[in-house]
C-alpha positions in Angstrom: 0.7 -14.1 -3.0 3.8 -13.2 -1.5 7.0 -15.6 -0.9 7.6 -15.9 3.1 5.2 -17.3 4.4 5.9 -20.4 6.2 4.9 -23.7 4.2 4.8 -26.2 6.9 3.6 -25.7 10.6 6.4 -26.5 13.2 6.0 -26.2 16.4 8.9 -24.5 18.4 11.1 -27.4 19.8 11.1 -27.7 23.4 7.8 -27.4 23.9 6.8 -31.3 24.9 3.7 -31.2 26.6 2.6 -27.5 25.6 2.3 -28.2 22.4 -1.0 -29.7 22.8 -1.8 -25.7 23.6 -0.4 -24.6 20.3 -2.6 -23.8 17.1 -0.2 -24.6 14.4 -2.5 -22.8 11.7 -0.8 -19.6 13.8 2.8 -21.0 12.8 2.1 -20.6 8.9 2.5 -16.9 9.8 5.8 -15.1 9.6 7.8 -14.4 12.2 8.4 -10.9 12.2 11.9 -9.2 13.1 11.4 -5.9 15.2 11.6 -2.9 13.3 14.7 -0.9 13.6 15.7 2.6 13.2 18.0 3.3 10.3 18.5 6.7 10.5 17.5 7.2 6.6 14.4 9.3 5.3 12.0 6.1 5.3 10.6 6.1 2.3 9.6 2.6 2.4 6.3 2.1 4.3 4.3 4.3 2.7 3.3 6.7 6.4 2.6 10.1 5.9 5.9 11.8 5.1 5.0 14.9 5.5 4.7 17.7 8.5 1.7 18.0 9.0 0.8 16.0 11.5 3.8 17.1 13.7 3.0 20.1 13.6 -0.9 19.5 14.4 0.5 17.4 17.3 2.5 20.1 18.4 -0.6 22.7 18.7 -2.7 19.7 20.2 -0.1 18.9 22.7 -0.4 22.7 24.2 -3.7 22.5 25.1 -4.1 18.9 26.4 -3.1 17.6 30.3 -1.1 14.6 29.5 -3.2 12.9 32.7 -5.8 13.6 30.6 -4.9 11.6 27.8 -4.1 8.4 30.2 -7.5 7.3 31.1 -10.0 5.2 29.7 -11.0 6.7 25.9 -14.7 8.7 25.3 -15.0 7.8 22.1 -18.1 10.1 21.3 -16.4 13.3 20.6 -14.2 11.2 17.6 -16.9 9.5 16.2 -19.2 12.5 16.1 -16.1 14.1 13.9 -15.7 11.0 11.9 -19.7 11.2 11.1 -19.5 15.0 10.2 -15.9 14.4 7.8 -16.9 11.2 6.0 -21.1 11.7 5.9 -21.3 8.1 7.6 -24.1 7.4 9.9 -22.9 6.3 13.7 -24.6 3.1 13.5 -22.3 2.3 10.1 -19.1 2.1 11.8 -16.5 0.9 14.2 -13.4 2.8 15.3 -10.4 0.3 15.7 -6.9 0.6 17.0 -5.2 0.0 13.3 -6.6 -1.8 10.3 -4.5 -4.9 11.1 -7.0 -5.6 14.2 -9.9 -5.1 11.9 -8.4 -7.6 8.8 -7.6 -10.2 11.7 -10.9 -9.6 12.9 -12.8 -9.7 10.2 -11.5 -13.2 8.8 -11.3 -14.6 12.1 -15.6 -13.8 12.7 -16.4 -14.1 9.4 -13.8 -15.7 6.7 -13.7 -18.6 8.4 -17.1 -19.4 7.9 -16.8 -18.7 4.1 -16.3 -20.7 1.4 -12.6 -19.2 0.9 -10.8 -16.0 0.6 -11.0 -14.5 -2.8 -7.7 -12.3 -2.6 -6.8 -9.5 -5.3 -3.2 -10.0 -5.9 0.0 -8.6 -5.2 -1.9 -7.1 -1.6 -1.2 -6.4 1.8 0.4 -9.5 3.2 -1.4 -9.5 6.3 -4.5 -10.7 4.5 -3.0 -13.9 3.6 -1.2 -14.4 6.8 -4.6 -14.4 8.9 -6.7 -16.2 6.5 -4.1 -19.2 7.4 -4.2 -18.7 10.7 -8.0 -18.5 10.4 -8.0 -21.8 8.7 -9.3 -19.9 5.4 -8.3 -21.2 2.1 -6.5 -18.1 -0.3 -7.7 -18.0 -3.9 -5.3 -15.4 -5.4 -6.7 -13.2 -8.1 -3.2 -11.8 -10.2 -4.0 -7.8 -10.8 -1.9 -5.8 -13.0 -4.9 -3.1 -14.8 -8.5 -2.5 -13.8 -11.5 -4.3 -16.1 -9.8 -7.7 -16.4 -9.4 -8.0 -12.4 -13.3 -7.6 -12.2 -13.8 -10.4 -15.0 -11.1 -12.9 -13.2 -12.9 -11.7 -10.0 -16.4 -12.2 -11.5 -15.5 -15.8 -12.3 -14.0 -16.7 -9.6 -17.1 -15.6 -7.2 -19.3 -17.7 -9.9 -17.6 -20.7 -8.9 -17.2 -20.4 -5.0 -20.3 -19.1 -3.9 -20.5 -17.6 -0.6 -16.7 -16.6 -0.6 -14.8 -13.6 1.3 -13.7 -11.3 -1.6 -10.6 -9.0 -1.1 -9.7 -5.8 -2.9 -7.0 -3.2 -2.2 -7.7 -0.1 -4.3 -5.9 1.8 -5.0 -3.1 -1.7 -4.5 -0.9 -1.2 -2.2 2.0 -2.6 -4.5 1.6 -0.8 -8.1 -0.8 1.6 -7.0 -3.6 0.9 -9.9 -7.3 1.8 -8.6 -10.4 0.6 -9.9 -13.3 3.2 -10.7 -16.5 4.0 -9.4 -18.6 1.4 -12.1 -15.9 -1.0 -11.4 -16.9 -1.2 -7.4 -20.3 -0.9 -8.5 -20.3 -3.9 -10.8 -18.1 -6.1 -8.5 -20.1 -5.6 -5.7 -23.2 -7.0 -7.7 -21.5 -9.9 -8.4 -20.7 -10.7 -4.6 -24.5 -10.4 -3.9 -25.2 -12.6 -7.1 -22.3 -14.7 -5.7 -23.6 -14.6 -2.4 -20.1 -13.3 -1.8 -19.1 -10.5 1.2 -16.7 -8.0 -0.5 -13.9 -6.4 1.7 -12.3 -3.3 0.5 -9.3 -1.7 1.4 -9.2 1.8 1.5 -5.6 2.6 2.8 -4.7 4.6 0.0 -8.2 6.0 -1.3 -7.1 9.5 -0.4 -4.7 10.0 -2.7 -6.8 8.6 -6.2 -9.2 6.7 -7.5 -13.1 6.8 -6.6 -14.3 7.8 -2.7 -16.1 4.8 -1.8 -16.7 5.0 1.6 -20.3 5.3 1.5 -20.3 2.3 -1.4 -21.3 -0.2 2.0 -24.6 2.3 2.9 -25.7 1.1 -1.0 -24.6 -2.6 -0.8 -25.1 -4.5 2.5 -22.6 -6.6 1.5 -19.9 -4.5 1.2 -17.0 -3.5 3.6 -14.8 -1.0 4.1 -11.6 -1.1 6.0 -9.9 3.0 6.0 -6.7 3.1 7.7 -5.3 7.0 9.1 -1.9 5.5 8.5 -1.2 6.8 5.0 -4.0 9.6 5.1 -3.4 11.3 8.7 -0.1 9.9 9.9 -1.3 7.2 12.4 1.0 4.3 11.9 2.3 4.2 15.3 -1.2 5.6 17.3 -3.3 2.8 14.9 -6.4 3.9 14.1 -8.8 2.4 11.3 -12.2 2.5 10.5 -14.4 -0.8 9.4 -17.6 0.8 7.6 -20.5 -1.8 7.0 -24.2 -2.2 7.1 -25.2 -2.0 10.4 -25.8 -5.5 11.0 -22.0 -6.3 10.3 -20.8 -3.6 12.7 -23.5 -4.8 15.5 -21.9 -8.6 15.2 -18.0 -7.1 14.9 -18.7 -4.8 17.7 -19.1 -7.9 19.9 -15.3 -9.0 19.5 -14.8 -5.2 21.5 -12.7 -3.8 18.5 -13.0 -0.5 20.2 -11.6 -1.5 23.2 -7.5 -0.9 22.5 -8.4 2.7 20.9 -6.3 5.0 23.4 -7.5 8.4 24.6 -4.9 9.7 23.3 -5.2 8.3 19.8 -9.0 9.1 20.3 -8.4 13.0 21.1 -5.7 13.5 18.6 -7.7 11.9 16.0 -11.0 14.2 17.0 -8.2 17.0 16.8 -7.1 16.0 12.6 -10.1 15.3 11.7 -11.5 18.9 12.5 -7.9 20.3 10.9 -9.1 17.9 7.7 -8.4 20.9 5.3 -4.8 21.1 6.3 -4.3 17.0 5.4 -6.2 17.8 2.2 -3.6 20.2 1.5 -0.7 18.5 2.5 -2.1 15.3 0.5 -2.2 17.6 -2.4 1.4 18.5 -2.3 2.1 14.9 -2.0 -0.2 13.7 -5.4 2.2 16.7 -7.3 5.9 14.9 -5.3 3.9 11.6 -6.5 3.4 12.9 -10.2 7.1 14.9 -10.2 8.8 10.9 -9.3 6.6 9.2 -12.2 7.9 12.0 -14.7 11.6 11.9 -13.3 12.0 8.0 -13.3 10.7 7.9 -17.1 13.0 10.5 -17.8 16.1 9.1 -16.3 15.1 5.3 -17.3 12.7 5.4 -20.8 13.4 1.5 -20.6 11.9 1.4 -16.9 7.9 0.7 -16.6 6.3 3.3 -14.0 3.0 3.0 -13.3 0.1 5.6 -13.3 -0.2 5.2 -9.1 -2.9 6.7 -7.2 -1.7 5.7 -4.1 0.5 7.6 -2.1 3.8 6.5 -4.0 5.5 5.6 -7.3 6.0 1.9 -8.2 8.4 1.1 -10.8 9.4 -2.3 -12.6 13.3 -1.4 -13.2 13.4 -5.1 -15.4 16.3 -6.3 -13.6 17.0 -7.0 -9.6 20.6 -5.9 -10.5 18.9 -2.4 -11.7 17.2 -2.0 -8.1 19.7 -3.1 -5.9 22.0 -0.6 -7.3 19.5 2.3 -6.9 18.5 1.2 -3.5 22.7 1.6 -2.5 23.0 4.7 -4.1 19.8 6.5 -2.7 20.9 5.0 1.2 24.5 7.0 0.5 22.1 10.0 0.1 20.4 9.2 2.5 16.9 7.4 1.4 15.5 4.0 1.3 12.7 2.7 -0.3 11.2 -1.1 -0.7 12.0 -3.2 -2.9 8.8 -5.9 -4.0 10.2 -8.8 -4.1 8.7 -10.4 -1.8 5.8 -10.5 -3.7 6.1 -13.1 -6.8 6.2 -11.7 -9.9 7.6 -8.4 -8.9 11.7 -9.1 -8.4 12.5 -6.2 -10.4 10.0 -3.7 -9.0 10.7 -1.0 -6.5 8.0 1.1 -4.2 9.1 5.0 -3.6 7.0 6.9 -0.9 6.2 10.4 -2.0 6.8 13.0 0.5 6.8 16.8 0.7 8.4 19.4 -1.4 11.2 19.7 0.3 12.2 15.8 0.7 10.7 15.3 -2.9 13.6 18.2 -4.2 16.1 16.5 -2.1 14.8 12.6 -3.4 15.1 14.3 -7.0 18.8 15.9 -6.5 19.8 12.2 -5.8 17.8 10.3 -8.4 19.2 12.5 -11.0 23.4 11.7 -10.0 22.2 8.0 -10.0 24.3 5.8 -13.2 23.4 2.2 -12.4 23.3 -0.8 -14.7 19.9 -0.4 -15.5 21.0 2.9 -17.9 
């Protein structure tokens, strides 16, 4: 669970006689400031910090008419390369314009109808912050390791049949993945549980078990794979919701294609036949990823880092004091991270993008000069 969210609807004063227009479920949402630019290497979000994709954008950009990437999308040629790439059949797909759409969609076509939302927790905000808006009560499931999440998930499903389970793996806050017989096993207890299981593959290609094909076994499995963190498409949004072929025929109805740009649809197509250069660029991120672990249990032994297969390194400093300090002295060199606060539990925890070699050499440079409180 995380701490901002709203506990008590209020409807915007001044409204009078539009209120009776307002859904006030939408109100237990978090109103979100607009992002703005810092001017710091953003190692916060967890994007792809890495050239690649500029560089792939460049090449793409000399041989494509901008007029040509303003019309309505053909989505054909990118989902024939997203069939070859991930060995996923057409019909067991749906292309959406980021995985945000496709977790708002999802809970509002098919949460709501389910006994509750069975949520793996710390997660991705967003999950909780729909499934109120969706009028979908949150059971949160506290995750810190692999086995005992399945057991606490196990039970829970055995006492709230027909539920909407969520899982993040590898988490999107600590970075812990489950393994293959892990997936396996939970997703026989959602069809015992007559349970629909929703994972979130965000991170999946930097550790832990491919599952993308885990829905082609179980018809009650989903997958949700951002190109966020994997391809650098945070800003051009583009996800992938992978289900039996009866799940995508119903989601397909809400039009979750529809916002996918041409652009975002050709310079996807483009990536994904280029997918050996993001495999190596990913690769040099895992070894920045594995270089931060080592150097943060060097320079702290007192400091807890966890074994992260996402595309970061999370880190419980044990004090907020410890992490505020750090997060000054890596802005005066130029960095910023997240903090995790927001999500309870984790005050004294810290998130650190990994990025290539040459930002990883620079990140280390200024980890290393760092003398906070915490030492």
């Amino acid at each position: 669970m995380y701490d901002n969210v709203a506990k008590e609807p209020r409807v915007p004063s001044g409204w009078d006689g539009l209120s009776r227009f307002v859904d006030e479920r939408r109100l237990l949402a978090p109103a979100h400031a607009p992002r703005r630019p810092h001017g710091l290497v953003n190692l916060s979000n967890n994007v792809l910090v890495h050239p690649v994709t500029e560089r792939l954008f460049e090449r793409f950009a000399a041989t494509h008419s901008p007029m040509g990437l303003a019309g309505y999308p053909e989505l054909a040629p990118v989902k024939e390369a997203i069939s070859e790439v991930y060995a996923l059949p057409p019909q067991a797909f749906l292309l959406t314009a980021g995985s945000d759409l496709a977790i708002k969609e999802l809970l509002f076509s098919m949460g709501a109808r389910a006994t509750c939302m069975i949520l793996q927790t710390p997660n991705y905000v967003g999950y909780e912050s729909y499934a109120r808006q969706a009028g979908v009560e949150v059971v949160p499931v506290p995750h810190a390791s692999g086995q005992p999440l399945v057991d606490d998930l196990a039970a829970e499903i055995s006492a709230r049949e027909g539920s909407l389970v969520v899982v993040t793996t590898p988490n999107p806050v600590h970075g812990m993945a489950l393994s293959s017989a892990q997936l396996e096993g939970l997703a026989r207890h959602c069809r015992e549980g007559k349970c629909l299981l929703v994972l979130d593959a965000a991170y999946m290609a930097y550790g832990g078990p491919d599952y993308s094909c885990l829905p082609m076994e179980h018809d009650n499995v989903v997958v949700i794979r951002s190109f966020s963190k994997s391809h650098g498409f945070a800003g051009l949004r583009a996800a992938l919701v992978i289900a039996d072929p009866a799940i995508t025929s119903y989601l397909a109805r809400a039009n979750l294609e529809t916002p996918i740009s041409e652009l975002t649809a050709r310079f996807l197509e483009y990536c994904l036949r280029h997918e050996d250069e993001f495999v190596a660029a990913r690769r040099e991120l895992i070894a920045g990823r594995e270089r931060m672990n080592a150097l943060l249990r060097h320079s702290a032994p007192h400091w807890w880092v966890w074994e992260s297969e996402g595309n970061f390194s999370a880190c419980d400093a044990r004090s907020e004091a410890a992490v505020d300090e750090l997060h000054r002295h890596l802005r005066d060199h130029g960095f910023v991270f997240r903090e995790l606060r927001r999500w309870s539990g984790y005050t004294s925890c810290f998130r650190i993008t990994c990025a290539d070699e040459r930002t990883t050499t620079a990140l280390e440079r200024a980890i290393r000069t760092f003398d906070g409180p915490s030492r």
